[in-house]
Structure formats: C-alpha cells, structure tokens
C-alpha positions in Angstrom: 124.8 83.8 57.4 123.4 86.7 59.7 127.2 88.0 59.8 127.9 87.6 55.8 124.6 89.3 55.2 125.9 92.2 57.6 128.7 92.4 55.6 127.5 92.2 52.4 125.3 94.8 52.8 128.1 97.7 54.3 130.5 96.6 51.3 127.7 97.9 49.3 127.1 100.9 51.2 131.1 101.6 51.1 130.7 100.5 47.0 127.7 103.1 46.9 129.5 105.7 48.7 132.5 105.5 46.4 130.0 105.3 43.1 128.4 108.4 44.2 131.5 110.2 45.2 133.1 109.8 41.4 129.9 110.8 39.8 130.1 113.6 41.8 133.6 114.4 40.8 132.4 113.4 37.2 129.8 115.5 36.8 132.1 118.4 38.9 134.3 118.4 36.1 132.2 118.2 33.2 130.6 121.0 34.0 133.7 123.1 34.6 134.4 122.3 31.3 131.5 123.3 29.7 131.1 126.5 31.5 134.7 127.2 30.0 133.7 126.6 26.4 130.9 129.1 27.0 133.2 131.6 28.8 135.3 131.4 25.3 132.5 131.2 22.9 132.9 127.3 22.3 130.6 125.1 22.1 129.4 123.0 24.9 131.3 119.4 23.9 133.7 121.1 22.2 136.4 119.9 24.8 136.9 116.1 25.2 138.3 115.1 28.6 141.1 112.6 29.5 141.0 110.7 32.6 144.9 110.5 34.4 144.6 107.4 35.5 148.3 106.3 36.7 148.5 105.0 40.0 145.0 104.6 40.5 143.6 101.3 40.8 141.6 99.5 37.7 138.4 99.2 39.9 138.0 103.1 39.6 139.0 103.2 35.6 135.9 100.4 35.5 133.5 103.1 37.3 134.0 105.8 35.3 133.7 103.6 32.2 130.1 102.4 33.2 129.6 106.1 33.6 130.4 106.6 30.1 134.4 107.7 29.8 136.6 105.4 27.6 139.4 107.3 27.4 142.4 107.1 30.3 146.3 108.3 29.9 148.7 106.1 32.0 152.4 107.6 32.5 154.1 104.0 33.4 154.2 101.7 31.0 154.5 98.2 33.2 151.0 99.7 35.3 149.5 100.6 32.2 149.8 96.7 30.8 148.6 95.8 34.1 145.4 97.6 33.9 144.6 96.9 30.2 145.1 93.3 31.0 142.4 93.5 33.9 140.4 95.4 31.8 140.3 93.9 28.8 136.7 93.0 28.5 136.2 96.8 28.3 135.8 98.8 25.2 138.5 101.4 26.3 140.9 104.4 24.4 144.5 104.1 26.1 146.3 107.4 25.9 150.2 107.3 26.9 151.5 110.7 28.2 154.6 110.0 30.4 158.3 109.7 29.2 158.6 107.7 26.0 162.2 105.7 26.4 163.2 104.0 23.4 163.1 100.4 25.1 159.8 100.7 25.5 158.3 101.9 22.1 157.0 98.4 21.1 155.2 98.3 24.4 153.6 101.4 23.2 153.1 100.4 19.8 151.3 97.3 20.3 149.3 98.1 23.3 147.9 101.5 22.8 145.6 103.9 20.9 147.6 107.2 21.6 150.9 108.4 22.4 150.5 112.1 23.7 154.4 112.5 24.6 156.5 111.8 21.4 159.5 114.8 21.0 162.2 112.9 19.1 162.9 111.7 15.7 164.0 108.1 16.7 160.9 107.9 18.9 158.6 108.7 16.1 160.3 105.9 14.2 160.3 103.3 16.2 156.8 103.5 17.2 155.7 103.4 12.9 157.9 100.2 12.4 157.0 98.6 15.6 152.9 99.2 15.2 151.7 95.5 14.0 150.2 96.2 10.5 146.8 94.4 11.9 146.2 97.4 14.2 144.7 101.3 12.9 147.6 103.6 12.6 148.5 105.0 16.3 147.7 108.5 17.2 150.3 110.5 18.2 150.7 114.2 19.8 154.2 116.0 19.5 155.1 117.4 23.1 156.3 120.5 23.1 158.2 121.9 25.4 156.7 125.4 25.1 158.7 127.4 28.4 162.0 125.5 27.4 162.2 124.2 30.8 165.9 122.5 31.3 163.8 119.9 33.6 160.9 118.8 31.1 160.5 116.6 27.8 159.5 117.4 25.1 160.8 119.1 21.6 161.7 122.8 21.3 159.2 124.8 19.2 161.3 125.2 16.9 162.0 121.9 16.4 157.9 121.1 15.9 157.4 121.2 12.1 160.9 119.3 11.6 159.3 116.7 13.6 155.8 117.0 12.3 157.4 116.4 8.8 158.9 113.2 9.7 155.6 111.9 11.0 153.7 113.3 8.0 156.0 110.8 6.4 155.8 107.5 8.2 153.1 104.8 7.5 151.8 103.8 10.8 151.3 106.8 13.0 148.9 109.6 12.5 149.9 112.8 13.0 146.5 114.4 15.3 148.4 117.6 17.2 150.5 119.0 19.7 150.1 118.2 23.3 152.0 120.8 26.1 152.6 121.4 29.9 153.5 124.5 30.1 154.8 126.4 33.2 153.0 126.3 36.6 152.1 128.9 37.4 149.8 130.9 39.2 150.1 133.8 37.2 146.8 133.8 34.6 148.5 136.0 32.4 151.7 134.0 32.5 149.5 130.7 31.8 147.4 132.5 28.9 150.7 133.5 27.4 152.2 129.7 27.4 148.9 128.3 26.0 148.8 130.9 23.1 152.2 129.6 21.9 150.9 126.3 21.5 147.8 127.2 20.1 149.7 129.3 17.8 152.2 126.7 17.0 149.6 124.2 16.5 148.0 126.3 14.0 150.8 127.0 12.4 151.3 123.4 11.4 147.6 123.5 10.3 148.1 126.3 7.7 150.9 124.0 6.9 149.0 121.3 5.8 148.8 118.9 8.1 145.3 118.8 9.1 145.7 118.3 12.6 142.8 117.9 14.9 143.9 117.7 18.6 146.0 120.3 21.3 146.1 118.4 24.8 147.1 120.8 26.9 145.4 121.9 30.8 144.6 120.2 33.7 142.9 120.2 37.2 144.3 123.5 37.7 144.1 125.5 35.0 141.7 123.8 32.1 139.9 127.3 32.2 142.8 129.1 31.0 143.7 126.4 28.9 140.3 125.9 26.9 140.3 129.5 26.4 143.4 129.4 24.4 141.9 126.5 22.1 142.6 123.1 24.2 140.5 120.3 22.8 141.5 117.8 24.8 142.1 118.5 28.7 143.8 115.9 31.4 142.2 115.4 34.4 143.5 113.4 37.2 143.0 114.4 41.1 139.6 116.5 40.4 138.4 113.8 38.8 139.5 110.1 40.5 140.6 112.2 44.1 144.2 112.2 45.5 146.5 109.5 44.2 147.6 106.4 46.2 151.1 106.9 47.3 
C-alpha cells in the first residue's frame, strides 16, 4: 500500500505538471490573440480559436475542455471517430479541416458540426443529402486555394461564388465562410498580401448576399498577420497542445 500510495501520488504530480503546462500554453495563446485584435483595432474576443487536435491523444482534447474550449478540427477521419467516441460524454464542436474524399462524406455528415475544407461541387452535395434530417444543418467553409498552389486543395478564387451558389442552394448545409492556407512564408508582406485576397473574396460574397459570418484562416505562425487581415476564426495546434506525437 506504501508503494501504490508512492505511486499514486507522482502520477499526480506528472497529471499536475501536464495540467499546468496546457494552461500555460492556453492562456500563451489567448493572449496573442487578443493582443492582435487590439494591434488591428478589433475587439478583444473578436477572434474565436480552434484547437488542431489530430494526432494528439483524447486525454489532452478532455483538458482543454475542462479549461473551457469546445471546439477541435481533426484532419483524419477514422482518428476523429475515435476520439468523439471516447469523448462522448462531452459537450464538444467537431471541426473537419483535412482532405474531404468523397467516400468519406457520410462520415462527415453524420458525425460533425463543421466542415472547414469543402472545394468541389460533388463534395458539397453529398454532404446536404447525406446529413440525417434529425441533426442542425452542417457548417461548412469553402477552401480556397488563394496562392494556386499545384500541391494544395481547395477551389480557385474564381471558382468561389460558383460554389458558394450551389450551397446557398442546398437544404442541409449552411453556408458560414471561406477558410484558407495560404503560402508559407516568411515574408510579412507576402503573408498580408495572401490574407487580403481572402478577406477580400470573403467579402465579396457578403456584398453578394450571402451573409457569411466566418474566415478561418492563420495559425501558430502567423495568426498576427492573419487577424489583422480580418480572420475570425484562427487554428492552433503545436502552440497550443505542444509538438505532435509521431
């Protein structure tokens, strides 16, 4: 009993250790975002903030939830199941942001609240007739390939407003914005030029009509830049749950 107690008691020094590290990194982040919506005349809370979860374990999705974030983006579909599965006692917002194949749209339509990474025609259809009719309509972002990079997804700009049409038109998706991953870069003025086009582009759609709400575009290194430019929604993945598991 000596030995368990032992035990018990560095597991929840290690546990500690680890809590205190992610609010850290929590906390680290929040306020990097918030001194960006200041630098740019935003509001503090202006920004919301996507934990990249994928290939992290669901013991560290279950920390930051008790420290208040509900919202994770998962880029592989068969982990992503795993962890809501685990999870599912928790009251959590599942963002998909990988590769949508068309095999795996009813995965995605059943299972999740958001997909960020929609840039085809047959995509967007699949996911409307596949989303059961006892579930809210799903949120979807149009990615857009803003740098027309040969080795990226996501639709040309000016394929944007064909596409935003289409989902305009179907019943069981709601159109909320654009979402982008632009160029790296470690140019600023080369990363403020690739955020402006999708700014511009998403509000280009907004004078259109469609009363979108949502650009998810910057991560750990650049959310400064990207915020700037008009990101409301940033992903954040090693600055915020530490270097990925290989």
């Amino acid at each position: 009993m000596v030995y368990i107690a032992i035990f018990d008691t560095i597991d929840n020094a290690k546990t500690c250790c680890n809590m205190n590290k992610q609010l850290e990194r929590l906390n680290s982040v929040r306020e990097r975002i918030d001194r960006a919506c200041i630098a740019a005349g935003r509001p503090p809370g202006d920004v919301s903030l996507l934990a990249v979860s994928k290939r992290h374990p669901a013991e560290k999705i279950m920390t930051l939830n008790k420290m208040g974030l509900v919202s994770f983006g998962e880029n592989q579909l068969q982990e992503a199941l795993e962890k809501q599965k685990e999870l599912s006692t928790l009251q959590l917002q599942w963002h998909f942001i990988g590769t949508v194949q068309s095999n795996k749209t009813r995965a995605l339509a059943e299972n999740f609240q958001w997909v960020q990474s929609v840039d085809r025609e047959k995509i967007l259809k699949r996911l409307s007739a596949q989303r059961p009719e006892n579930l809210e309509a799903l949120n979807i972002c149009l990615q857009v390939n803003i740098d027309r990079e040969s080795q990226k997804a996501g639709a040309m700009p000016e394929d944007i407003p064909k596409l935003a049409e289409l989902a305009g038109s179907l019943d069981n998706i709601r159109l909320r914005g654009l979402m982008a991953l632009p160029r790296q870069t470690n140019d600023p003025q080369e990363q403020h030029n690739s955020f402006k086009k999708v700014k511009n582009l998403f509000d280009q759609l907004n004078s259109g009509g469609y009363d979108i709400d949502t650009l998810s575009m910057g991560m750990s290194h650049d959310l400064e830049v990207a915020i700037f430019e008009g990101s409301t929604m940033v992903r954040i993945g090693t600055d915020l749950l530490g270097k990925r598991p290989e």
